[in-house]
C-alpha positions in Angstrom: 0.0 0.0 0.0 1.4 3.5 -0.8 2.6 5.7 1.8 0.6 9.1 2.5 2.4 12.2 3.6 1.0 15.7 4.4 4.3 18.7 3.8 4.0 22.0 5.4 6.7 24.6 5.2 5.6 27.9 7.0 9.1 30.6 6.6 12.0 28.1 8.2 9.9 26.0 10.4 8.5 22.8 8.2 6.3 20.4 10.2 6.3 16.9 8.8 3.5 14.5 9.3 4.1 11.8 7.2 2.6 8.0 7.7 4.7 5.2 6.0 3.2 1.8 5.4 5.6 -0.2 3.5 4.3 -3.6 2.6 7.6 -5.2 1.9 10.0 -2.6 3.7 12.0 -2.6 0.8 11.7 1.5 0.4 13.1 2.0 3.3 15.8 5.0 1.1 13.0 6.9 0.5 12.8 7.8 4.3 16.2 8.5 4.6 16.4 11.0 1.1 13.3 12.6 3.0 14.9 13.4 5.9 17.8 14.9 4.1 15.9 17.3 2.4 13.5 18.2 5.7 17.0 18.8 7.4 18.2 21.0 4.7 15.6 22.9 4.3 14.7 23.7 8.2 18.4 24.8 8.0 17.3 28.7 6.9 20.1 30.6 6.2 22.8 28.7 7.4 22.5 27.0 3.7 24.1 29.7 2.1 27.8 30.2 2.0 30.1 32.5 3.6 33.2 34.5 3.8 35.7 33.4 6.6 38.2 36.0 5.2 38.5 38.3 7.9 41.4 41.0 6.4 38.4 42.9 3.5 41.7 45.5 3.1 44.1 45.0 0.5 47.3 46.8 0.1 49.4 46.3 -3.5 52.4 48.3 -4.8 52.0 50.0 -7.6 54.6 48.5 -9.4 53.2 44.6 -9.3 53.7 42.7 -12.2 50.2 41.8 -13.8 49.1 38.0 -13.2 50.9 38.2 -9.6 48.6 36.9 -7.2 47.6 40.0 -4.5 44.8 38.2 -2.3 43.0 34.9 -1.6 39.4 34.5 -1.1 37.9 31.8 1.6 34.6 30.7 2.2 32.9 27.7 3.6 29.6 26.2 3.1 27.7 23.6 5.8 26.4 21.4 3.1 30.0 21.0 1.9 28.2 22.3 -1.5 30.6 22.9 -4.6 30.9 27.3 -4.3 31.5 29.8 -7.0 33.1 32.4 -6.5 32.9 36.2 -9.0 33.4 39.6 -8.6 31.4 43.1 -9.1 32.1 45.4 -12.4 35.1 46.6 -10.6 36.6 43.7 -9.3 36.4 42.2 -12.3 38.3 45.0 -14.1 41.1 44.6 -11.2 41.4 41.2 -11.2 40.9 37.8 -12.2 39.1 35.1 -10.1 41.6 31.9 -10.4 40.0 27.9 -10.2 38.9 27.0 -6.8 40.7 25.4 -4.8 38.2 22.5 -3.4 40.3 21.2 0.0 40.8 25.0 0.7 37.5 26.2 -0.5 39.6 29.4 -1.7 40.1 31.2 -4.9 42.7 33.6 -5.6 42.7 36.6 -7.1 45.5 37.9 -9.9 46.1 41.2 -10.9 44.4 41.9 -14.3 45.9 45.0 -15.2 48.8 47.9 -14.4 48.3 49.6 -11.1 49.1 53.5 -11.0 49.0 55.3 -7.9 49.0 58.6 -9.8 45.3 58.0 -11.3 44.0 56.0 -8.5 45.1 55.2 -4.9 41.9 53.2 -3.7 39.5 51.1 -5.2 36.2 49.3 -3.7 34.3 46.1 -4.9 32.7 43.7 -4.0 33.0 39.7 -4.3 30.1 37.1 -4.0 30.6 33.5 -3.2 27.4 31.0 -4.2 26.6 27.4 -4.1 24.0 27.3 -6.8 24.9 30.1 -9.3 21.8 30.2 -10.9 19.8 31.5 -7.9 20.8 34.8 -6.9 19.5 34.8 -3.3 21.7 31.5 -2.7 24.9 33.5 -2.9 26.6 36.1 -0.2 28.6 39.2 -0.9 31.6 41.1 0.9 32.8 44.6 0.3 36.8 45.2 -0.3 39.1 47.9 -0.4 42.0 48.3 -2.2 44.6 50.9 -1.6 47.5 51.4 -4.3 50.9 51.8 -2.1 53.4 54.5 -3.9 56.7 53.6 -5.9 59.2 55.7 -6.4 58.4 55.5 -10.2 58.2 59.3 -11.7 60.9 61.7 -12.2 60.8 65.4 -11.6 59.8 67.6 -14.2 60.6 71.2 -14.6 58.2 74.1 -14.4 60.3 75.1 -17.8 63.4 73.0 -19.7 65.3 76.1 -19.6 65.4 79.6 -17.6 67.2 82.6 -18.6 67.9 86.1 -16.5 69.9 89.1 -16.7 72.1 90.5 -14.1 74.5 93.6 -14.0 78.0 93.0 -13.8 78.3 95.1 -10.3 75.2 93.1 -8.9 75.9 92.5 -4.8 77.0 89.0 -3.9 73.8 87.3 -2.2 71.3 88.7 -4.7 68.7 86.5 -5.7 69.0 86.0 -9.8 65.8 83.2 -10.4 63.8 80.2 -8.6 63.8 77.0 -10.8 60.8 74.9 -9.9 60.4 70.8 -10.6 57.3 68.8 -9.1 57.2 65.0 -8.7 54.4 62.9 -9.0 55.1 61.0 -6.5 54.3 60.9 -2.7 56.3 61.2 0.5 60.3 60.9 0.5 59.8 59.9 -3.6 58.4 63.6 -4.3 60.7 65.3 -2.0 62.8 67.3 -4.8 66.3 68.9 -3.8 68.2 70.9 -6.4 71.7 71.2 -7.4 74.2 72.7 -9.6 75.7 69.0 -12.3 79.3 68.5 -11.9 79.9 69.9 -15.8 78.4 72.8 -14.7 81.3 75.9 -14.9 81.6 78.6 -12.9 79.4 77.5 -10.3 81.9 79.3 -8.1 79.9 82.6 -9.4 77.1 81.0 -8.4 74.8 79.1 -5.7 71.4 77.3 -5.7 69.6 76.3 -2.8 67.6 72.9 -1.7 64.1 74.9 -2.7 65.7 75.9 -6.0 66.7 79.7 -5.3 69.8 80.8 -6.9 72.0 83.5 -5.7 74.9 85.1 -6.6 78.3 84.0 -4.9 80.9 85.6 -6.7 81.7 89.0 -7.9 80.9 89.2 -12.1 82.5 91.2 -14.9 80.8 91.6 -18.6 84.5 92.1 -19.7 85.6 88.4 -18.5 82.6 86.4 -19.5 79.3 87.9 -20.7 77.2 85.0 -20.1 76.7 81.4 -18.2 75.2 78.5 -19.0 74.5 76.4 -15.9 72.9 72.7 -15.7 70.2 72.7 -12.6 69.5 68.7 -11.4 66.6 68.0 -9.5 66.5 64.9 -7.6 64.2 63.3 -5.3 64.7 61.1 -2.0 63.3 57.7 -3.6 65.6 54.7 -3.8 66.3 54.1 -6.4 66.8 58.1 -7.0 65.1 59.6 -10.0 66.6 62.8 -11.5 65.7 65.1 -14.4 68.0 68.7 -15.4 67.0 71.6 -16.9 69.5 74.4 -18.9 69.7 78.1 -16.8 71.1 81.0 -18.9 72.3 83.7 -17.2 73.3 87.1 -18.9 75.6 89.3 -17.5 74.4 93.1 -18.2 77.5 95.6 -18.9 78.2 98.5 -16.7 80.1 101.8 -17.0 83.2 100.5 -14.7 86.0 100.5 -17.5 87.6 103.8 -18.7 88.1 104.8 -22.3 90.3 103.7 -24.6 92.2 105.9 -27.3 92.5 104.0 -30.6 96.3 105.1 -30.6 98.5 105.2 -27.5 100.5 108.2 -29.4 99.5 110.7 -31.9 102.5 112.0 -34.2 101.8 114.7 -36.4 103.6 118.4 -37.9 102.3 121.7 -38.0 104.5 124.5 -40.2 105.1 127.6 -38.1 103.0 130.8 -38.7 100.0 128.3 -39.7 96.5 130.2 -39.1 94.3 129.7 -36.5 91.7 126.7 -36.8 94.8 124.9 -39.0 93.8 121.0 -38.1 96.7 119.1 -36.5 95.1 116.0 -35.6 91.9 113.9 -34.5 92.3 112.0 -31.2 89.4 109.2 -30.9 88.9 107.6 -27.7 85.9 104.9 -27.5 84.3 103.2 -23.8 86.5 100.6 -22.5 83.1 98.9 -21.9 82.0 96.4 -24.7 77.8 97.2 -24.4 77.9 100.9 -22.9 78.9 103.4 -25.5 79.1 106.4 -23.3 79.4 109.8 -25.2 83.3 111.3 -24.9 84.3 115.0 -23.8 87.9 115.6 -24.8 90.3 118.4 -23.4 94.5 119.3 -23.5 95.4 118.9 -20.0 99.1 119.8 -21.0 101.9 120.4 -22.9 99.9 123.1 -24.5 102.1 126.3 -24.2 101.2 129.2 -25.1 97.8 127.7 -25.6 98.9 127.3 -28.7 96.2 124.4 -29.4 92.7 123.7 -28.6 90.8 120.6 -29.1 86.9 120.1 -30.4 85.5 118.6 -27.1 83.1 116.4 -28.8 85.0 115.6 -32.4 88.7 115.7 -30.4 90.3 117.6 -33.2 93.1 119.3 -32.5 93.2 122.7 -34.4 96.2 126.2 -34.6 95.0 128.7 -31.4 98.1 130.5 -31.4 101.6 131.6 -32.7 103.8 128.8 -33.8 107.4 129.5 -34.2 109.6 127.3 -34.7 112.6 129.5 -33.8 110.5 129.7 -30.3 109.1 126.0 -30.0 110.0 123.6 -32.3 108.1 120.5 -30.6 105.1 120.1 -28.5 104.5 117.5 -25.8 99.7 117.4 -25.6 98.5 115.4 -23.0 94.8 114.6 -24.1 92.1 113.8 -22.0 89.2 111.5 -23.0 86.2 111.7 -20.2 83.1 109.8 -20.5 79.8 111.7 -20.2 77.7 111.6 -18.3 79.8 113.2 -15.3 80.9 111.4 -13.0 82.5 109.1 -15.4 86.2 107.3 -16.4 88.3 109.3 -18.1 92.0 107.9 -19.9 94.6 109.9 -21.8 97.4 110.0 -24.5 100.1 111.6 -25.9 100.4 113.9 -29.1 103.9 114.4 -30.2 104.1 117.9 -32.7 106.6 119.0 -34.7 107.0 122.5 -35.5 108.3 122.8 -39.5 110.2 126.0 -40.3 109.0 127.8 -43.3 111.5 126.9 -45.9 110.6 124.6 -48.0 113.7 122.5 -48.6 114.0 122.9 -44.6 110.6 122.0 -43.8 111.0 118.9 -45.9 114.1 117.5 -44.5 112.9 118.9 -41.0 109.8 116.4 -41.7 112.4 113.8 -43.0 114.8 113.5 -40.1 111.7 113.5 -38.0 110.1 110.5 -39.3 113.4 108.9 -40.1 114.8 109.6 -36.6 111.1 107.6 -35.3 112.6 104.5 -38.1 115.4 104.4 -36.7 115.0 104.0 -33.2 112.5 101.2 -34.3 115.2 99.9 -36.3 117.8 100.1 -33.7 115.5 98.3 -31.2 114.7 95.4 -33.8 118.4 95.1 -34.6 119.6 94.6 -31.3 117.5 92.3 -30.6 118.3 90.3 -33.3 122.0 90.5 -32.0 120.8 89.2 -28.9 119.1 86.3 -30.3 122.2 85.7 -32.4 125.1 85.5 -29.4 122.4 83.0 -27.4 122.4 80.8 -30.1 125.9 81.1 -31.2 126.9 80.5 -27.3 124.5 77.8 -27.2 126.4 75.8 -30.3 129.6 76.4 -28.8 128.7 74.7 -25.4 126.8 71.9 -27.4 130.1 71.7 -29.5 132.3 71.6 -26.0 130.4 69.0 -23.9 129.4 66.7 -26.9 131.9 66.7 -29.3 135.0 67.6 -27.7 136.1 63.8 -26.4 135.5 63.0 -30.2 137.6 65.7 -31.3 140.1 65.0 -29.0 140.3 61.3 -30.1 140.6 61.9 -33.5 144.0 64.1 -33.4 145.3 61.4 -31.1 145.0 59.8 -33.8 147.3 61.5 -36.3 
C-alpha cells in the first residue's frame, strides 16, 4: 500500500506528518532521502555560504607585475556544496578570479591589469561566493578595499626646460638672480625634490642654488671676462632608487660703466709749419668706452703740454686745431697730454700723448725737417729690432759652442790622437 504524507513549510519552520506503510519494507531510502531534504531545508540561512576571510583590506604596490597573485578569497559552506566564486564590475576589471581550490574552499585573485597610484590610490568592490549560481539569493557578498601603495616611479619635471635672467656685472653677492621649480608625481620621500648645480656645470663658483631651487649670486661678475653662463640645474628626489631630471639656466651678465676709455692710438705724431692760421687742423684723437655694451658719449680736453695755448681741441669731435703763434725758432716741438672723459659726469676718463713738430718755413727745410723726424722715429724702431736680433744671435751662437764643447770635444780630441 502506498505511503501518505502531508508537507507544510511555514518561513524556516517545516512540520512533517508523514505516515509510512511499507508492505515489503524494501523503500526504506526513500525515508532516509526525505529526511535529508527536511533537514536541509529547516536549515534557513545557514545554507548559504560565507566568507571566513576576515582581512576585507588590501594593500598592493603600484609596481606589481600583472598575473601576480595579490589576495586569496575563503569561504565555507555547511552542506559541503561545490561554491563559486565572481566579482562586481570593478573587481572584475582589477582582477581575475583563479579555479577554486576545493580542499581550501579558496580562490585567488590575480592582478588583471597595471596599477598606477597617480590616477588612482583606492578602489572598492565587491566579491560574491554561491553554491548554486543560478539563484541569486543562494549566494553572499563582501565589500573590499584596495589601496595602491606608492613607488618611487616618476621623475621630476621642470616648471620650464630652460630659464634665462639678466644680471649687472656690479650686482651684490647674495642677490637672488631666479627660482627654478620641478614637481614629482610622487608621494612622500619619492616627491621630496632637492636641487643642485651637475658636476659639468662651470663657474658654479659665481654662483649658488639652494635645496628649494633659489639661486643666488656667490661671486663677484665682470661683462669684460665672461658675458654669459650656462649652468645645468639637477633636481633629484629622496626615492631609492633616485630619479633625477635637469634643466639648462642661462644667465646674462648686463655691462656696466666700470672701464675707462680707450684711445685708438696710445700716441699721436703729427707736424704743423710755423705761422700756420688759427683753426689749422693738427690732428683727430678718438677715444671709444672701455666697456664692450655701454657706449658712453666722450668729452675731450689738453690737459698739458699746450704752451702758449697754442692748441685747442673740439670737445666732442677731439680735433686738435692752430689757437696760437707757432714758431719754430721759439718752440720747435710740442708735448699734448689729451684727456678723454666719458659723459655723463661722474665718469672714467684715460689719456694720450700727441707728439708735434713745429716745421720751419722753408721749403727745402721744412722737408728735410719732416724727413729727419720721421726717419729719426725709423730708426730708433730699427735700432730696437736690430739689437735684438744680436741678442738672439750671441744665445744661439753660445748655445752651439757649449753643445760643441760637452758633446763633441772627447771625439775631437780622439781623432787628433790619432794622427
Amino acid at each position: 500500500m502506498a505511503s501518505k504524507h502531508i508537507l507544510i513549510v511555514t518561513s524556516y519552520l517545516i512540520l512533517i506528518m508523514t505516515a509510512f506503510r511499507y508492505v515489503d519494507g524494501s523503500r526504506l531510502s526513500h525515508w532516509s532521502h526525505l529526511k535529508k531534504l527536511v533537514d536541509k531545508t529547516s536549515s534557513g540561512n545557514n545554507l548559504k555560504p560565507h566568507f571566513t576571510t576576515i582581512n576585507v583590506n588590501i594593500t598592493i604596490k603600484e609596481d606589481i607585475k600583472v598575473g601576480s597573485v595579490v589576495f586569496v578569497l575563503n569561504a565555507t559552506d555547511n552542506e559541503n556544496d561545490t561554491l563559486t566564486f565572481s566579482l562586481d564590475s570593478t573587481g572584475q576589471s582589477l582582477f581575475n578570479v583563479g579555479p577554486l581550490n576545493a580542499d581550501t574552499k579558496s580562490v585567488n585573485l590575480t592582478l588583471k591589469t597595471a596599477l598606477n597610484r597617480e590616477l588612482n590610490t583606492r578602489y572598492e568592490f565587491k566579491a560574491f561566493v554561491s553554491d548554486n549560481p543560478s539563484d541569486i539569493t543562494r549566494r553572499r557578498e563582501k565589500t573590499f578595499f584596495v589601496t595602491v601603495i606608492d613607488v618611487n616611479d616618476n621623475k621630476p619635471v621642470f616648471s620650464k626646460q630652460s630659464y634665462r635672467v639678466s644680471v649687472p656685472e656690479n650686482a651684490t653677492l647674495n642677490t637672488l638672480l631666479l627660482t627654478v621649480s620641478a614637481t614629482d608625481a610622487d608621494e612622500g620621500t619619492n616627491g621630496d625634490v632637492k636641487y643642485r648645480f651637475s658636476n659639468d656645470s662651470r663657474s658654479v663658483d659665481k654662483f649658488e642654488i639652494h635645496s628649494n631651487g633659489t639661486i643666488t649670486l656667490k661671486g663677484a661678475l665682470d661683462y669684460e671676462k665672461e658675458s654669459s653662463y650656462e649652468l645645468t640645474v639637477v633636481a633629484e628626489d629622496g626615492g631609492v632608487p633616485q630619479q633625477r631630471k635637469t634643466c639648462t639656466v642661462v644667465i646674462d651678465v648686463i655691462d656696466i660703466s666700470d672701464m675707462p676709455p680707450v684711445f685708438y692710438r696710445s700716441i699721436y705724431i703729427a707736424m704743423i709749419k710755423e705761422n700756420s692760421p688759427k683753426g689749422t687742423s693738427l690732428v683727430k684723437v678718438t677715444a671709444k668706452d672701455g666697456d664692450i655694451e655701454v657706449n658712453n658719449a666722450m668729452k675731450y680736453e689738453i690737459t698739458g703740454g699746450n704752451s702758449g695755448g697754442s692748441f685747442t681741441i673740439n670737445p666732442d669731435t677731439g680735433l686738435i686745431t692752430v689757437n696760437g703763434s707757432i714758431d719754430a725758432e721759439r718752440i720747435k716741438s710740442y708735448t699734448l697730454t689729451v684727456r678723454a672723459s666719458e659723459v655723463p659726469e661722474p665718469g672714467f676718463n684715460a689719456s694720450t700723448r700727441v707728439e708735434v713738430e713745429v716745421l720751419g718755413n722753408a721749403p727745402l727745410q721744412s722737408t728735410q725737417t719732416a724727413r729727419t723726424f720721421l726717419e729719426t722715429k725709423k730708426k730708433a724702431t730699427a735700432e730696437r729690432k736690430t739689437s735684438n736680433q744680436l741678442i738672439f744671435l750671441a744665445s744661439a751662437t753660445g748655445f752651439l759652442l757649449i753643445w760643441l764643447l760637452i758633446w763633441k770635444l772627447p771625439a775631437v780630441l780622439d781623432m787628433l790622437c790619432r794622427f
